[in-house]
C-alpha positions in Angstrom: -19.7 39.7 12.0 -19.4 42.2 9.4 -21.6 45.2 10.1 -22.9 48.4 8.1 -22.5 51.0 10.4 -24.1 54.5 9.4 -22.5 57.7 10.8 -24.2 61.2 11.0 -21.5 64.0 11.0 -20.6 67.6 10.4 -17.7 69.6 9.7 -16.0 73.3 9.2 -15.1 72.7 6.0 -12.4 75.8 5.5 -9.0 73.3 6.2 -10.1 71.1 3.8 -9.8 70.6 0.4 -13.9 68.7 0.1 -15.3 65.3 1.4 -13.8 63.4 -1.5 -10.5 61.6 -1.1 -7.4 63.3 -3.5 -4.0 62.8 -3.4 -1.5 65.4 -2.1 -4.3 67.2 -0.2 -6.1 66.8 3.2 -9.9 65.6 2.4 -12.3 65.0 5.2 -13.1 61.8 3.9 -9.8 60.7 4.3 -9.1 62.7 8.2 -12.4 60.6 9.1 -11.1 57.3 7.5 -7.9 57.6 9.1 -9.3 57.5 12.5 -11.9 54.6 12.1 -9.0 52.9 10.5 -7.1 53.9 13.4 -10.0 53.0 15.9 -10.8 49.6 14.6 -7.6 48.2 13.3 -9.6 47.8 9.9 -8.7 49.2 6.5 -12.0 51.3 6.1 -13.3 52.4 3.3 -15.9 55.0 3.4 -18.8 56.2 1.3 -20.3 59.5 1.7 -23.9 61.4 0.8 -21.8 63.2 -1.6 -19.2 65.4 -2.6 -18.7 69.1 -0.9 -15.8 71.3 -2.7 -13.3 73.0 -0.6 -14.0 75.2 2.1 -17.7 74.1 1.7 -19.6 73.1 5.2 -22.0 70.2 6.1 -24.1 71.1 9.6 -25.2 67.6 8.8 -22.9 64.8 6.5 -24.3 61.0 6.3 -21.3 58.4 5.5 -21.2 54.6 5.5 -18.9 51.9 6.1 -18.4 48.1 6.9 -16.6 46.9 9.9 -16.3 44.2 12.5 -15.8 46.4 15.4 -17.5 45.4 18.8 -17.6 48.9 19.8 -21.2 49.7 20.9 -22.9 52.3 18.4 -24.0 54.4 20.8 -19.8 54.9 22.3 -18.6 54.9 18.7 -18.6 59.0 18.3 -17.4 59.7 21.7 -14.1 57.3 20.4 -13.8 58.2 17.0 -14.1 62.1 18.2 -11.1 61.8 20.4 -8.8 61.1 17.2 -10.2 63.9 15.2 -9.6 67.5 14.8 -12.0 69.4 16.0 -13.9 70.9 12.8 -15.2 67.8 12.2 -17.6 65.9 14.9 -19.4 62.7 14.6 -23.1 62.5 16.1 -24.0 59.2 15.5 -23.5 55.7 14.7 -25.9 53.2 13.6 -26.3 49.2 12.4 -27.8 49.7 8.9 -29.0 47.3 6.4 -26.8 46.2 3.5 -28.3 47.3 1.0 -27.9 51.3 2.9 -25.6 53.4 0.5 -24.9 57.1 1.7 -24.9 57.9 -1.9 -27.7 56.1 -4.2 -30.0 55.5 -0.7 -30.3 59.3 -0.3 -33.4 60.8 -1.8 -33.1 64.6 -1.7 -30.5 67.3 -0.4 -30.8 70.6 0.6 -27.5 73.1 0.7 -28.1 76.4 2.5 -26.1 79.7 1.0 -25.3 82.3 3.6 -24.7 85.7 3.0 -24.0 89.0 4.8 -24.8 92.0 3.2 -22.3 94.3 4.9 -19.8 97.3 4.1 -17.9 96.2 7.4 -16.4 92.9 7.1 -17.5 90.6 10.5 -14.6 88.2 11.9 -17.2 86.2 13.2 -18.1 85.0 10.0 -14.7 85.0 7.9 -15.3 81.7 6.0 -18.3 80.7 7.7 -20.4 83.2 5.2 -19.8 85.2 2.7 -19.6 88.9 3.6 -21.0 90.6 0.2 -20.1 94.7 0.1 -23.4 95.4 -1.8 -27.0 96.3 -0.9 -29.1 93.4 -2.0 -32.6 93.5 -3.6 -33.6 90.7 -1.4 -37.7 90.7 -2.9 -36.0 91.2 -6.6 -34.3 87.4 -5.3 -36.8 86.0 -4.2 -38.9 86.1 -7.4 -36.1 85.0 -8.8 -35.7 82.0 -6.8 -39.0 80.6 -7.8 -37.9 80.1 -11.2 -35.6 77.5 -10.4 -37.9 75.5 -8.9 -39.6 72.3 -10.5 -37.5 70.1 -13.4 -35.3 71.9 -15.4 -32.0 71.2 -17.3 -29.4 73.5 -15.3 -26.5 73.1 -17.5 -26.3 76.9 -17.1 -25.8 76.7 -13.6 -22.8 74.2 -13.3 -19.5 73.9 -13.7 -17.6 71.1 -16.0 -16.7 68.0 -13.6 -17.8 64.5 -13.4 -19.2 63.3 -15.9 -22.7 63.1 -15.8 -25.7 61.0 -18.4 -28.1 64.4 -17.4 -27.5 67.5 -16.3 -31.9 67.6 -15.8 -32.9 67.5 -12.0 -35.6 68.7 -10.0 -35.6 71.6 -7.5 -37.8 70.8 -4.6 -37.5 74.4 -3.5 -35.2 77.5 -3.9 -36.0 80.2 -1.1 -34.3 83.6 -0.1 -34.6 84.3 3.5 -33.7 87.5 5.8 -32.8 86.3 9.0 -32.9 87.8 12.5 -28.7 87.6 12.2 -28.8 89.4 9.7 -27.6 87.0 7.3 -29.2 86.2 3.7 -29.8 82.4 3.4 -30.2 80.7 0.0 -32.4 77.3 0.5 -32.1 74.5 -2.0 -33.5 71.3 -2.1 -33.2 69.2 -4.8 -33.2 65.6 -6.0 -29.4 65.8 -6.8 -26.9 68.6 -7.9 -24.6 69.2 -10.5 -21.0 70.1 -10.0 -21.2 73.5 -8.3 -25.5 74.0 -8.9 -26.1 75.6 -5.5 -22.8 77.6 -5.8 -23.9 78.7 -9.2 -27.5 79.3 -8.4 -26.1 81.6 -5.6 -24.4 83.8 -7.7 -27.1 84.4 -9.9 -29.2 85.4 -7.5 -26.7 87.6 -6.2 -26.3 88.7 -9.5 -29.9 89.6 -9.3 -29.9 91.3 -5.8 -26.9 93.6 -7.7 -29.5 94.5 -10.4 -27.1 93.0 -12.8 -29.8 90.8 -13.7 -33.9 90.5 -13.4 -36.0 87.8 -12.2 -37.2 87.1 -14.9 -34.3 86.7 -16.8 -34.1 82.8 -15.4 -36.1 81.1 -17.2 -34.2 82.7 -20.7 -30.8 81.4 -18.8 -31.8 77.7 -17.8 -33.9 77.2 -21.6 -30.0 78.6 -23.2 -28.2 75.9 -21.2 -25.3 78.5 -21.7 -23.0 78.5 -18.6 -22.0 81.5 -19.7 -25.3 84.0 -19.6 -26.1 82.6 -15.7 -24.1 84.3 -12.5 -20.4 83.5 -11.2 -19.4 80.5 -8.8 -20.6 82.2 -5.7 -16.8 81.8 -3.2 -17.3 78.4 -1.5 -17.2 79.7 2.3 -20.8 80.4 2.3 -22.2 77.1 1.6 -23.5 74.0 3.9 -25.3 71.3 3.4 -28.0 71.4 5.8 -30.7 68.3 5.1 -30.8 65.1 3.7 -33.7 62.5 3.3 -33.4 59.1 3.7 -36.2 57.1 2.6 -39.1 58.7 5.0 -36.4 60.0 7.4 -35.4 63.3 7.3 -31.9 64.4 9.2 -31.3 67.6 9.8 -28.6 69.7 10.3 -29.6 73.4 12.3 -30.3 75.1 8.8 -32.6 77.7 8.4 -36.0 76.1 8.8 -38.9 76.2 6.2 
């Protein structure tokens, strides 16, 4: 019988170019495909929550796919992690309904940006954060932070990509938190996001933290829907996708907790 099985992952995303599948470059989507492919002697085809650019890192990564395997769920990740590398993991397997999409049944997101404000570069954290050279403002970002929040049109803070019918979304929250690590961490939640949002929003508010820019210079930014007047693409190293919501479910993936 043909089955909707539900996996819960994560991945290091720095040897791979994203979750989407491309040609002529090595995609997690197609890594994890290849093994349950592999595993079930079934062409899979996968859908995932969404898309992650290159060298960007899910601590938690919801994908779907239809099989006939009778492999029990709950020995499914043990198999399927034996022919994987080991930057990517899979943590669970479940029978869903059919009408489950990882895509269009997910009802918010939130990405986490980490950042260490350092003038000595850690090798703990080469491509696991980004390791900025500057003293950060870190009250001047939070104030800033807020002003993302609620429904906005963030064309300003996105880069050209997929096509889209609306570049308006809601921001469940934007927070800037010092943590004991001393890392910075960046948390966004949102209904969906734009082609590099929370890379975008990152640099702004580093942009802010520099004293390039004021708090209150966001809401001028997201009204002039100019790409142009917001921050850079923050580097992609520093980014995971931490939480997703599923209906009244909530997975979570270690990120920094509200």
């Amino acid at each position: 019988m043909m089955k909707n099985i539900a996996l819960t992952l994560s991945y290091v995303g720095s040897n791979y170019h994203g979750w989407q599948s491309q040609k002529n470059a090595v995609t997690v989507s197609d890594t994890l495909r290849t093994a349950l492919t592999k595993l079930t002697g079934e062409s899979v085809t996968l859908i995932g929550c969404g898309r992650t650019d290159a060298g960007v890192h899910a601590k938690i990564y919801v994908a779907n796919f239809h099989s006939q395997t009778s492999i029990p769920m709950e020995r499914l990740p043990f198999a399927v992690n034996t022919l994987l590398p080991f930057d990517i993991s899979v943590s669970s397997a479940n029978i869903v309904s059919d009408k489950f999409h990882a895509t269009y049944s997910c009802t918010k997101k939130e990405y986490t940006y980490f950042i260490l404000p350092s003038g000595i570069r850690d090798p703990f954290y080469i491509n696991r954060a980004y390791q900025c050279h500057y003293r950060l403002e870190t009250d001047k970002m939070c104030q800033a932070a807020l002003h993302f929040e609620g429904t906005h049109d963030f064309a300003a803070v996105r880069s050209l990509g997929t096509a889209v019918k609306s570049t308006v979304r809601t921001i469940h929250w934007c927070k800037v938190h010092k943590l004991e690590n001393g890392l910075i961490a960046i948390c966004i939640a949102a209904d969906g996001f734009l082609y590099n949002m929370a890379r975008a929003i990152a640099g702004t508010l580093l942009c802010v933290g520099y004293g390039n820019l004021l708090p209150d210079d966001i809401p001028k930014i997201l009204e002039s829907c100019d790409r142009e007047l917001a921050g850079p693409t923050a580097p992609p190293e520093g980014l995971y996708l931490t939480r997703l919501w599923y209906e009244k479910e909530v997975l979570l993936g270690h990120g920094v907790k509200e």
